[in-house]
C-alpha positions in Angstrom: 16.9 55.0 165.7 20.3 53.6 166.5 21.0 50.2 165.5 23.3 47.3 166.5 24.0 44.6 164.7 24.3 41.5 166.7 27.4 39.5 166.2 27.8 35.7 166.3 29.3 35.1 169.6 32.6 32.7 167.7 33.5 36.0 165.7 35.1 39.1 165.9 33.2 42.4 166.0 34.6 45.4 164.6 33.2 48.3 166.7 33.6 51.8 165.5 33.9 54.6 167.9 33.2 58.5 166.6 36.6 60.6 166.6 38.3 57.1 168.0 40.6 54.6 165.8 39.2 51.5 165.3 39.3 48.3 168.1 37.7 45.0 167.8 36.0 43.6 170.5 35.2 39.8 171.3 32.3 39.2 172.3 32.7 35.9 174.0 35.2 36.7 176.0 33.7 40.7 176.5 37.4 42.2 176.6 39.2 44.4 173.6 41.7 42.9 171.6 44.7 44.5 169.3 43.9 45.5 165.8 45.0 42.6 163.8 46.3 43.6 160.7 45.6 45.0 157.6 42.1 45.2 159.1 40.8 47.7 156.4 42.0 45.8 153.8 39.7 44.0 150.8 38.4 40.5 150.3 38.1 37.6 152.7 39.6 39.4 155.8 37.3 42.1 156.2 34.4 39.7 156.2 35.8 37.1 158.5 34.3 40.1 161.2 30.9 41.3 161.4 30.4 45.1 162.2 28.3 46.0 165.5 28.2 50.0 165.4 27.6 50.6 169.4 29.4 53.0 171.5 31.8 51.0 174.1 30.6 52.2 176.9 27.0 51.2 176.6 28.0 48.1 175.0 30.3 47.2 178.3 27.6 48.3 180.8 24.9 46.3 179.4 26.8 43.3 178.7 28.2 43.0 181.9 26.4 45.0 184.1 22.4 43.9 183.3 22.6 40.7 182.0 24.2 38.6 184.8 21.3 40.3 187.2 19.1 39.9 184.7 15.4 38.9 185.6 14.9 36.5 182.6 17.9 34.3 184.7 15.2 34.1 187.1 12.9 33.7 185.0 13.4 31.8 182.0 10.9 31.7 180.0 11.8 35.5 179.7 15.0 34.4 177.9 13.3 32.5 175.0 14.1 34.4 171.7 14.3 33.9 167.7 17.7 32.1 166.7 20.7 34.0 165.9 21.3 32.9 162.1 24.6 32.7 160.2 24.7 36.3 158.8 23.2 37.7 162.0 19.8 40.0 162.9 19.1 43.2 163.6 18.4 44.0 167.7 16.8 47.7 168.6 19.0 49.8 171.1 18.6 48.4 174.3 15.3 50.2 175.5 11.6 49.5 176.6 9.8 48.2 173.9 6.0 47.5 174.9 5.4 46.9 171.5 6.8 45.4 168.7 8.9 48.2 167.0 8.7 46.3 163.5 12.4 47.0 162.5 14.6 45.7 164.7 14.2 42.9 167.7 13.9 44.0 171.1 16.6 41.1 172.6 19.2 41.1 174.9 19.3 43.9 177.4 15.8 45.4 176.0 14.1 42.2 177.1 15.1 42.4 180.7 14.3 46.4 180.9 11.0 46.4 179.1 9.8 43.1 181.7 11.1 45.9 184.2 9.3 48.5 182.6 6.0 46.4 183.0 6.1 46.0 186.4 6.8 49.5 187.2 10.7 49.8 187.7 12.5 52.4 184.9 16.3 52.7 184.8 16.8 55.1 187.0 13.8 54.5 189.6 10.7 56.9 189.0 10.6 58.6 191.8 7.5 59.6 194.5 6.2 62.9 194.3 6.1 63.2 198.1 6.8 65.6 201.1 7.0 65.6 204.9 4.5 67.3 206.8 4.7 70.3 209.3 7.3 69.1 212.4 4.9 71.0 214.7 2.4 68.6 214.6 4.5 66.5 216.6 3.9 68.8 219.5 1.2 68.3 222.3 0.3 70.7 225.2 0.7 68.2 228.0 3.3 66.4 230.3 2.3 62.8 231.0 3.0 60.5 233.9 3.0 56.3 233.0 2.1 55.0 236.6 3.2 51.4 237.9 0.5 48.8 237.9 -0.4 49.4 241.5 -3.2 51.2 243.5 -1.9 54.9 243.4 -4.2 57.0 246.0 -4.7 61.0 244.9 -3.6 62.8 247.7 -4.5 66.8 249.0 -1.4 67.8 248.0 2.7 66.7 248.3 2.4 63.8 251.3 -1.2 65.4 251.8 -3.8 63.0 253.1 -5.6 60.6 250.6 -8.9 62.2 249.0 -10.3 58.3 248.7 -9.9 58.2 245.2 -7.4 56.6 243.5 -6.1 54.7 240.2 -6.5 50.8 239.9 -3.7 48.8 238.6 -3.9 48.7 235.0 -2.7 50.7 231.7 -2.6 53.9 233.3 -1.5 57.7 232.3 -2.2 61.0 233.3 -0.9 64.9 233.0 0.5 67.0 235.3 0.9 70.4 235.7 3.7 70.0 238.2 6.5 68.0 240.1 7.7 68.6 243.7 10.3 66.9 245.7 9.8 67.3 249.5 13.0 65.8 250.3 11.0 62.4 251.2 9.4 62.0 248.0 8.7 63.0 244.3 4.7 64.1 244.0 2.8 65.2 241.0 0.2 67.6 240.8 -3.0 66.7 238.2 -4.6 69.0 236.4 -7.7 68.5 238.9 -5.6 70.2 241.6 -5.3 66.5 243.1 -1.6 65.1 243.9 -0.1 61.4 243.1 3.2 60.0 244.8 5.5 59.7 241.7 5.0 55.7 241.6 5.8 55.4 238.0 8.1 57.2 235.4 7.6 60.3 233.2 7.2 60.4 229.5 10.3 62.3 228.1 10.5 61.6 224.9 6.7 61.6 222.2 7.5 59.8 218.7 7.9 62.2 216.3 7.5 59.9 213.8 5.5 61.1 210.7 4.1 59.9 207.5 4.1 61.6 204.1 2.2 63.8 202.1 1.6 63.3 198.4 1.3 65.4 195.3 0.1 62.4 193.0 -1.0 58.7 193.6 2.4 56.7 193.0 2.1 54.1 190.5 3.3 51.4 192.5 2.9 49.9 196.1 5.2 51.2 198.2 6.3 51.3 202.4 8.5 51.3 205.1 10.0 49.0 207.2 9.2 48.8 210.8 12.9 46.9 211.9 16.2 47.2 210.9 16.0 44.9 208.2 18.6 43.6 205.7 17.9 43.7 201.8 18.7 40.6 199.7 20.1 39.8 196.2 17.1 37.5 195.6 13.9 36.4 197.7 14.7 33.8 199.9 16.1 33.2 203.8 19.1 31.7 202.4 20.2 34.4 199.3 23.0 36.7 200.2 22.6 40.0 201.1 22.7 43.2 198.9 25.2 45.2 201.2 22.8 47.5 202.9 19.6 47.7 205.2 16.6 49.6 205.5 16.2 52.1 208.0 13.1 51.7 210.2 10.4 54.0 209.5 12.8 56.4 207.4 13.3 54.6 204.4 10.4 54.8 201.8 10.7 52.2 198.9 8.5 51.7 196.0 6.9 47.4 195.7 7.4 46.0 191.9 6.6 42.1 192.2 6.6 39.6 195.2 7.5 36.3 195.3 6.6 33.2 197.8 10.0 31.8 199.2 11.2 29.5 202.1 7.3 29.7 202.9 7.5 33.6 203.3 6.2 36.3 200.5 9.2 38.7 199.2 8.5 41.8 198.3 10.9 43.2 194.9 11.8 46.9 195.8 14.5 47.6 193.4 16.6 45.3 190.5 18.3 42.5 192.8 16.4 43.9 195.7 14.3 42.2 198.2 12.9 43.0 201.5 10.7 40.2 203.8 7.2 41.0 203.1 6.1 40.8 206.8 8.7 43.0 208.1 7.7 45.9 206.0 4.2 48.2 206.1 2.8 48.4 202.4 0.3 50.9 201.2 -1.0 49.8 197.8 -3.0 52.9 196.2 -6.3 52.2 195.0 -8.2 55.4 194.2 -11.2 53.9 193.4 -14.1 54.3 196.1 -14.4 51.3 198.7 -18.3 50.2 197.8 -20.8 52.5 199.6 -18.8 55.7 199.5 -20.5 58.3 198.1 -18.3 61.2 197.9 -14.1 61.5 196.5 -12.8 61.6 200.0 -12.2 58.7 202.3 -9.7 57.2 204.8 -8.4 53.4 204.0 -7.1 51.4 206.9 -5.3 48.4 206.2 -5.0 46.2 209.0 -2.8 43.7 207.1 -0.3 45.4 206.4 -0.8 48.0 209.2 -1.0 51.4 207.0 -3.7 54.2 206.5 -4.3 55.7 203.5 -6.0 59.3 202.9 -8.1 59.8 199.4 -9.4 63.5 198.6 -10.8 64.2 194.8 -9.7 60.7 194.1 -5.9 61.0 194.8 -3.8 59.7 197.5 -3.3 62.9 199.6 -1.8 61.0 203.0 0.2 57.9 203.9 1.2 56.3 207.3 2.0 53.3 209.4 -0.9 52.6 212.6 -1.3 50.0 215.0 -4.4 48.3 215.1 -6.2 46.3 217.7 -4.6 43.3 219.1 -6.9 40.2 219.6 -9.0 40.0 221.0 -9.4 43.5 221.0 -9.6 43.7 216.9 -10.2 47.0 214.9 -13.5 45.8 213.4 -13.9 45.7 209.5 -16.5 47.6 207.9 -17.4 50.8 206.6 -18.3 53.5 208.8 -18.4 57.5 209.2 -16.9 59.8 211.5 -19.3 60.7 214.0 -17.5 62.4 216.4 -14.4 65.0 216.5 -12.1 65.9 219.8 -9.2 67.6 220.3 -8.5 65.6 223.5 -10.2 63.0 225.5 -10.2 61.2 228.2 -10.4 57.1 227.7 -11.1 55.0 230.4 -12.7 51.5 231.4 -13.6 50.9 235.1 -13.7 47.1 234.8 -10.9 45.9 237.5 -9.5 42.9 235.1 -9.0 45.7 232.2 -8.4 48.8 234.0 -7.1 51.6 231.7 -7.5 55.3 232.1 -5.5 57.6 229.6 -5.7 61.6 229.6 -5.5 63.9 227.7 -5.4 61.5 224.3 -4.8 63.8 221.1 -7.2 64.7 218.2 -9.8 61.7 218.7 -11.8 60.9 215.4 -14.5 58.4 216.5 -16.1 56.2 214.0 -17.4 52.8 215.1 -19.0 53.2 218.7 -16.1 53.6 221.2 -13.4 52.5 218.7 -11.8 56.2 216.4 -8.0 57.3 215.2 -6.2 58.9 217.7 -2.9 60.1 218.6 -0.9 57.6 221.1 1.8 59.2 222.8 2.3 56.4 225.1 3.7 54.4 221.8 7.4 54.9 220.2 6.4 52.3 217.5 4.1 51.5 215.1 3.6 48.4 212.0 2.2 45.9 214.6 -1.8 45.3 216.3 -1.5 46.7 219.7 -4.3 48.6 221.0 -7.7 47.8 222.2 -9.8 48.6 219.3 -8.9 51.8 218.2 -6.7 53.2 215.2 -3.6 54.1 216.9 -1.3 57.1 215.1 1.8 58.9 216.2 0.7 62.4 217.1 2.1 64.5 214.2 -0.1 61.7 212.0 -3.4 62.2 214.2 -2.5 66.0 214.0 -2.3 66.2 210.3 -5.7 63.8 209.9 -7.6 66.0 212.4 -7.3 69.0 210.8 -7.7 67.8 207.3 -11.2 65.5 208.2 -14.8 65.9 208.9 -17.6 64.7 210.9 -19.1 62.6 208.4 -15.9 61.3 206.1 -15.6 57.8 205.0 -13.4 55.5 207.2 -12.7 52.2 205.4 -11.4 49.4 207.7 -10.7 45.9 205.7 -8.3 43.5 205.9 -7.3 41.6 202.9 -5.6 38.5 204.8 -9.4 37.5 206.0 -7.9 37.2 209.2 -10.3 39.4 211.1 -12.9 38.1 212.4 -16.3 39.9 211.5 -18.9 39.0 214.0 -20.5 41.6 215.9 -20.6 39.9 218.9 -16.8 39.6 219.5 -16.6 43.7 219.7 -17.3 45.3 222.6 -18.7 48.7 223.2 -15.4 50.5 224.6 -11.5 50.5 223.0 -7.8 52.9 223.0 
């Protein structure tokens, strides 16, 4: 093992370089200074220097490059070490040292890479074994029409006569198999044969958003954030900024430690990198079985930090970002089963002061009376409570669950922050 020896910082090191001539360095002031002379001679000058046998590279980048970001200057009771004595110690190659290595002490730079090491976070990153599902996924068989919140009569045909049924006010969407302009007005034929005045605007554009697949359980937390969000030096409203931002819903980034700051928790994605936890959607693997599970496979929602996680054989298979019910319309905790599997279906509540009536929704998994995971084409974004009940998806994510779940898997629905509330009677019987 290479060793350094460590130098009293009001000396001169000699540093010796293979196939270089010799330089001093000072390590104080961390620059290179001339050979003084007759620096190979005998006797009291060669020992007014104490030889350090590093390479200079190494020796610059640690010295200037770790240390001055180093986390024991954040934290420091890190820093405390053994004092240097007159003649000087030996100090191990800067590395991660879990355990005492017996000859040679793990100071300086190794200090600051092993606490590193401990918390997940090797120089350079390790890296998730991950991989983007099938694009195709994305694609439904529909065209959908988002009419205004009005009374919108289904006629006979374009400017027919009313049938006497129409659509309240409310949340409303439907398909169409068809689009006509007679000159006086746009008209849309359903796929019932029925026809609506085009009060209301078409959906051109379905999220493709997707999560990711995964080969092997990471060993950290990790997520994405759902806003364009800038990333810090150090946690805190106040710290300047790192020089570059995360990307919503592209950029994946792996959580070593968080800190409580200004009253907000930080979350620690990188070395003098720090994101605003509740700006960000955080999966934290656990492959152990929620309590009452009794097979290897099972679905995790998270609706603190708005993420579902898929288990099979014990492994994180499947990660994404949902949105969850919105109070008072909460996604209730609990344990339950999937009961029920369709490929589309038609959601709808008839009560005039919560009229909603959605067609064609994609690859419904129902699990807790009307409340399932479903595709939601009608939202572009996701990492926030918004529906009524149910486990909303993008419909790539609802694709790939669908086809990899059955009637009978685990669905786990908890949420860590408590702030849920569990009584029965605050759920009703119906949700989207």
């Amino acid at each position: 093992m290479k060793k350094i020896i460590l130098c009293r910082t009001n000396v001169f090191a000699r540093v010796f370089l293979p196939k270089q001539s010799l330089v001093l360095w000072d390590i104080s002031t961390q620059q290179e200074i001339a050979t003084p002379p007759n620096s190979r001679s005998s006797g009291s000058q060669r020992h007014q220097y104490t030889r350090c046998t590093v390479e200079k590279k190494i020796f610059l980048f640690i010295l200037t490059c770790l240390l001055p970001f180093s986390f024991a200057s954040r934290n420091p009771a890190l820093a405390q070490s053994e004092a240097e004595t007159d003649s000087g110690a030996v100090v191990c190659a800067p590395d991660v040292y879990l355990s005492a290595p017996g000859d040679c002490l793990p100071l300086g730079p190794s200090v600051y890479i092993t606490e590193m090491a401990k918390l997940g976070l090797t120089f350079p990153p390790r890296l998730l074994s991950t991989q983007k599902p099938d694009p195709s996924l994305t694609r439904v068989p529909y065209l959908y029409f988002h009419l205004e919140e009005d009374n919108v009569p289904i006629l006979s045909g374009p400017a027919g006569a009313e049938t006497g049924q129409s659509y309240l006010p409310g949340f409303v969407y439907v398909s169409y198999i068809d689009r006509v302009d007679t000159g006086r007005g746009i008209y849309y034929m359903l796929q019932n044969g029925g026809w609506i005045p085009g009060k209301g605007a078409r959906v051109s554009e379905i999220s493709s958003y997707q999560g990711l697949e995964f080969d092997s359980t990471p060993h950290n937390a990790f997520g994405w954030s759902f806003e364009y969000i800038p990333v810090k030096q150090a946690p805190g409203y106040n710290t300047p900024e790192a020089g570059f931002y995360l990307n919503p819903f592209i950029d994946i980034f792996q959580v070593y430690a968080t800190q409580n700051v200004d009253g907000a928790d930080w979350n620690m994605i990188g070395s003098g990198q720090w994101v605003e936890a509740r700006k960000v959607a955080i999966v934290n693997p656990n492959t152990t079985p929620p309590e009452g599970v009794t097979t290897g496979r099972w679905i995790d929602v998270d609706l603190a930090e708005q993420t579902l996680a898929v288990y099979d054989n014990y492994e994180l298979v499947f990660a994404t970002v949902i949105a969850s019910g919105l109070e008072p319309f909460w996604t209730r905790p609990g344990l339950f089963q999937i009961y029920q599997k369709k490929e589309t279906e038609n959601m709808r509540n008839n009560d005039p002061s919560d009229f909603y009536y959605l067609d064609n929704v994609p690859w419904t998994m129902y699990f807790d009376k009307a409340r399932a995971l479903h595709g939601a084409y009608w939202r572009t974004r996701f990492g926030y409570p918004q529906s009524h009940g149910c486990v909303n998806l993008s419909v790539g994510d609802s694709h790939w669950l669908f086809k990899w779940a059955y009637e009978g898997d685990w669905v786990y629905i908890h949420d860590p922050s408590g702030l849920t509330p569990t009584d029965p009677a605050l759920y009703k019987d119906w949700a989207y």
